[in-house]
Each structure stands twice: as C-alpha cells, then as structure tokens.
KEPA-222145 format. One record per residue (C-alpha): x, y, z. Coordinates in pm, whole numbers, plus 50000, padded with zeros to 5 digits. Example, Ala and Ser with C-alpha at 12.3 -4.5 7.8 and 13.67 -1.06 7.14 Angstrom:
2
512304955050780;513674989450714;
! end
This chain:
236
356514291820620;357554319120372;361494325020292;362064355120129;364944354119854;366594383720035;366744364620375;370384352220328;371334362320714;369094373420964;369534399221277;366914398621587;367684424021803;365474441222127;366124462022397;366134453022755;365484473523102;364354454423368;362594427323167;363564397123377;360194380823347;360264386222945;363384384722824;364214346922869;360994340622654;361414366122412;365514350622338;363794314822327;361024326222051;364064342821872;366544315421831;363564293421731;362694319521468;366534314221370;366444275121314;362684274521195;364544298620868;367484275620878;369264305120778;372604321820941;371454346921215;372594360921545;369974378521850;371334408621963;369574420622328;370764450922435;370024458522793;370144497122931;371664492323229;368904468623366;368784465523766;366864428923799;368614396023626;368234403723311;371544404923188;372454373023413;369824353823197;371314371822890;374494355822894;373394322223034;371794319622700;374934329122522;376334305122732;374304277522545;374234294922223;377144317822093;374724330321839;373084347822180;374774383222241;374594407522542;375324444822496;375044464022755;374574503122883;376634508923199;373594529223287;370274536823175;370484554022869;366844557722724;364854536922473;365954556022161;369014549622263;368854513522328;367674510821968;370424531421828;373254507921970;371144475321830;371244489121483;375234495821516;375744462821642;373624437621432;375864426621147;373064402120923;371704409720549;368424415220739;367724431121045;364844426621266;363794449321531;361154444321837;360584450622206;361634427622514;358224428522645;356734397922510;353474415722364;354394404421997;355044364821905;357744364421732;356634336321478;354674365321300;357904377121158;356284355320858;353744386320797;356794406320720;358924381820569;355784382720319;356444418420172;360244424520219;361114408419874;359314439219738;360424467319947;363124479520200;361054481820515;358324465920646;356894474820958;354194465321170;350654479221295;349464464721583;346214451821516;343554451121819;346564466722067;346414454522392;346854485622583;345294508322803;342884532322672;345434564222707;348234548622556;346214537422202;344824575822220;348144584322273;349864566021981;347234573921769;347844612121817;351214611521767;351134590621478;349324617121351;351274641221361;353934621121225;351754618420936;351384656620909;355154668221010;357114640120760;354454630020562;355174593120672;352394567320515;352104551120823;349464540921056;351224527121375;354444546421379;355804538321694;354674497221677;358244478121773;357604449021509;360334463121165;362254444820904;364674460420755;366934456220443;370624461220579;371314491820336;368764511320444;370344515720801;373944521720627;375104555720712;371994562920890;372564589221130;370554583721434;370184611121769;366774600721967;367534582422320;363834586322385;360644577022228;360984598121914;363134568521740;360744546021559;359894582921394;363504592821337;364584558821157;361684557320926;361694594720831;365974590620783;365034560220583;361914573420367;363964609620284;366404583220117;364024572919885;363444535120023;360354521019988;358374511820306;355004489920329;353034480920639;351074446820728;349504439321058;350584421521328;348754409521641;349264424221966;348984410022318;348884423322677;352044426422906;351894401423126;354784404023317;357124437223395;356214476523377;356454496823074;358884527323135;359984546022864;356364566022867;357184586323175;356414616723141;360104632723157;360474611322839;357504625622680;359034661922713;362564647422571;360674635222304;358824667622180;362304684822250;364114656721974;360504662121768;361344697021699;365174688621585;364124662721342;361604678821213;364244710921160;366464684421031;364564664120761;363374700220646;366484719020607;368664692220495;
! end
C-alpha cells in the first residue's frame, strides 16, 4: 500500500443516474478505500435526479456511515454537470473523482496515489477498455482532437479515474453539463500551469445498468460546449 505525504484528507466522489445495481458496490469499495488509508475522508455521490433506488441506497449508507453523503439534482441535469456539483461539494486535501458504474476497482487508486507526490493531477488511461468497438473509436477520436485543439498530453481524456490536488480545482470555473467535462477541467487546470501525469488503470465491462450520457443529443451539446472552450482557453 503506498501513502502519499500529500494524502492528509481524502475526497471520493461519483456521479449517479440510475445506477441502482452499481452504486451500493461502488460506496462499499469507497469507504474501504477510506479505512484501508486510515486517513480522514468523506464519499460524496451525487445522483442527477436518478428514477430507480439509487438515492434510497444512498442514504441508507449514510445512515451507517455519516462519512456517506447524498447530493442530489431535483432533475436530470447532465453528466458534466453532475461532475461540476461533486467538485463544489468535496471539502478533503485530495479529491478523487470516478464513475458509478463499477467498471474501475477502486483499490487501484494506489496507481495514482503513486505519482501525486510529484504532480497536481494524475489521471487515468484505461488500459485494455472494456467497451464496445464504437465507443473506444469514439474516445480515441476525440481524444484526439483534444490533443490538437488544447494541446493536452493526454492519451485517455475522457477516462473517469483523476486525483487531484485540492488547489488545482480552487477558483476553477467550470460550464460543461455534458460530456465535454473531463476536457474542460484538465484544459482549466493545465492553462494554470499545474503539472499533470498519466498511469494506467485497468478497465472492466459494465455489468449491470445502461450507459446514458452518450446519446446522441449529448454528443451535439458537447461539440456546441467544444467550440466555447476552445474560444475560451484561446482568448483568455
């Protein structure tokens, strides 16, 4: 097990929609990331306006452990912006971010835990991802032209598995609510002059649930934020 000297507190925080079958798991691999560390941390699940028991199971965890916390979304509010309310509301020295859909262990948090002594970020690439054929095309693509419209020096942009150094999200103004938001945060945090390094991190199939925020009225939001970041990072 590696502690990092800058792990004095630790945030885990995902997002939630409809993840009944995950979320229970993915709180339960969290809190035993929290007292593996021995360290002070809190789990932060935000759930966008989920319509399955999700946020029943939520706060029957928090019920058993008040270092469990629900936020919610009256309604469905989009991925980006799922992730943009778990950054306002985690309050620990180091903030983790991942998905609710169980297709990361959370014990590999070691991987990062490995580099962040030496930088501000550390994010993930999945290694072997378990998904269909269109969606690794897909993310490949559009990590691409990531690559070519921020000059990011990443391979796996949009891979949910992030550490971050608190400071780097401090004043770190945020506008995705779709899928552009992995790209927004690390561009925001790179034009500050951070420094970010990757590591890999296996990747396993969904099991349970349906993946949602790659409909394709999402995809058009997204190239719509695409072209205001890139204006912004640009002219700023």
């Amino acid at each position: 097990m590696i502690k990092p000297k800058a792990l004095k507190s630790l945030s885990i925080f995902f997002p939630c929609y409809n993840e009944e079958f995950n979320v229970g798991s993915m709180i339960e691999q969290a809190v035993q990331v929290g007292e593996d560390y021995g360290v002070d941390y809190e789990v932060v699940v935000v759930d966008d306006g989920s319509r399955d028991k999700s946020p029943a199971i939520v706060q029957e965890w928090s019920g058993k452990n008040p270092r469990v916390r629900l936020v919610q979304h009256p309604k469905n509010l989009g991925y980006g912006a799922a992730l943009r309310t778990g950054l306002k509301s985690v309050t620990k020295e180091i903030v983790f971010l991942t998905d609710g859909d169980n297709q990361f262990h959370l014990s590999d948090i070691d991987k990062l835990f490995f580099k962040i002594d030496s930088c501000d970020v550390v994010t993930g690439y999945r290694l072997e991802r378990q998904d269909k054929a269109h969606r690794r095309l897909n993310g490949f693509l559009w990590t691409r032209l990531n690559k070519l419209l921020f000059g990011l020096p990443i391979r796996d942009v949009d891979c949910a598995f992030k550490l971050f150094r608190r400071k780097t999200l401090e004043g770190l103004e945020l506008k995705s609510n779709h899928l552009l938001i992995h790209s927004e945060i690390l561009a925001r945090i790179m034009k500050k002059g951070y420094k970010i390094e990757e590591v890999g991190v296996p990747h396993y199939p969904r099991v349970a649930g349906k993946a949602t925020a790659t409909a394709l009225k999402s995809i058009f939001k997204t190239f719509k934020e695409l072209a205001g970041l890139y204006w912004d990072i640009k002219s700023n």
